[in-house]
Kinemage of the C-alpha trace (Angstrom):
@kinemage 1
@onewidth
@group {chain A} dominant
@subgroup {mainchain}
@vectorlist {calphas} color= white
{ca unk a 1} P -8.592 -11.342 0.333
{ca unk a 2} L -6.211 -9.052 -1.402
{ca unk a 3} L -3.255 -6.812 -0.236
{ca unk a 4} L -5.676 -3.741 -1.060
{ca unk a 5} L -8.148 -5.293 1.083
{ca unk a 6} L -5.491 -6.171 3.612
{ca unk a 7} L -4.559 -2.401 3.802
{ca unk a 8} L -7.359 -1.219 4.178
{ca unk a 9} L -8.347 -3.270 7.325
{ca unk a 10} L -4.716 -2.536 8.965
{ca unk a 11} L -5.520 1.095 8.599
{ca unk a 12} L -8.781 1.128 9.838
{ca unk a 13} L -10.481 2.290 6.336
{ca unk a 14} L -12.659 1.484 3.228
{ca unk a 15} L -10.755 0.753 0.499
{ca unk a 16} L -12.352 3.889 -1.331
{ca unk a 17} L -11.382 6.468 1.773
{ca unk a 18} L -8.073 4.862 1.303
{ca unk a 19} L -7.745 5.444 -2.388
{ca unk a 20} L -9.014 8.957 -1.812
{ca unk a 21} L -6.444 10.146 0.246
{ca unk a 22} L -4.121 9.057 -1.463
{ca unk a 23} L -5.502 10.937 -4.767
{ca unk a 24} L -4.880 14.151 -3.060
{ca unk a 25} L -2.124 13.986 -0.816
{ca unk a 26} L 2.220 13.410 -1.697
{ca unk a 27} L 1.519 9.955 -0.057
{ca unk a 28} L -0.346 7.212 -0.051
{ca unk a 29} L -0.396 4.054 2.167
{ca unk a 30} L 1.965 1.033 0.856
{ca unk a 31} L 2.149 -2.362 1.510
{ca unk a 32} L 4.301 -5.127 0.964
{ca unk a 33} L 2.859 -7.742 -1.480
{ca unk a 34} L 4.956 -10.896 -0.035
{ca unk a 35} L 2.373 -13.526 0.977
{ca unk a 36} L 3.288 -13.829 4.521
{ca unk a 37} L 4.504 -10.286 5.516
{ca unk a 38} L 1.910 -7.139 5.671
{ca unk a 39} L 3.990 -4.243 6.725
{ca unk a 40} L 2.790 -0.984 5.683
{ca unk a 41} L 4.415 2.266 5.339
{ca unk a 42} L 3.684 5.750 3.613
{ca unk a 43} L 4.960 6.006 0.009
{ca unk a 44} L 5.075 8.039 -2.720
{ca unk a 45} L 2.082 7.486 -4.538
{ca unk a 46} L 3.383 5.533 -7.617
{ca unk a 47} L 5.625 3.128 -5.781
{ca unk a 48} L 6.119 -0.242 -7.129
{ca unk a 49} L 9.509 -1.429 -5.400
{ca unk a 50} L 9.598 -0.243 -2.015
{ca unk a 51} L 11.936 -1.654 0.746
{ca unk a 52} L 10.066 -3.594 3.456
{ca unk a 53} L 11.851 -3.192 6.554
{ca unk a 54} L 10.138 -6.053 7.700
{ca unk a 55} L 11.648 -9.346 5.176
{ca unk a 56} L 14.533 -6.898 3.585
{ca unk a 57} L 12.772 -7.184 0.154
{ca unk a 58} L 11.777 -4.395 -2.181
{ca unk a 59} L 8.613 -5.677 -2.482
{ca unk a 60} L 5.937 -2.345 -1.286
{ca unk a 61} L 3.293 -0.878 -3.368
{ca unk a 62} L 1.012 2.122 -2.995
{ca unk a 63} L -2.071 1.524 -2.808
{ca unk a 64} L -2.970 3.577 -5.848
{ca unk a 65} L -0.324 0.978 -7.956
{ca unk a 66} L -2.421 -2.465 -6.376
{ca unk a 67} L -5.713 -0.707 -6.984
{ca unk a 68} L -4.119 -0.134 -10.844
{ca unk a 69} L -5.075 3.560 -10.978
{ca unk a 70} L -1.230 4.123 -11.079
């Protein structure tokens, strides 16, 4: 299973409704690629680097930047 896969079950969506929203909106849903963490947070939609508040790493994506439409 994938982080994009793993988003999209965390926030209760397909991954295409999740990909959607995020095409049209200022933010998309982001999560942090670290094998054993899977905090998510809104970021901007081209995010590669975000901080994880959860293992102190910059290590969040957007879900438009795992799906590699960004």
């Amino acid at each position: 299973m994938s982080k994009l896969d793993d988003l999209a079950k965390i926030e209760g969506q397909s991954i295409e409704e999740l990909l959607t929203l995020a095409t049209f909106d200022s933010v998309a849903k982001g999560i942090c690629v670290n094998p054993s963490c899977n905090y998510t947070i809104d970021v901007e939609p081209d995010q590669q680097e975000g901080y994880c508040e959860e293992c102190g790493t910059n290590t969040v994506k957007s879900c438009l930047v795992l799906a590699e439409m960004i």
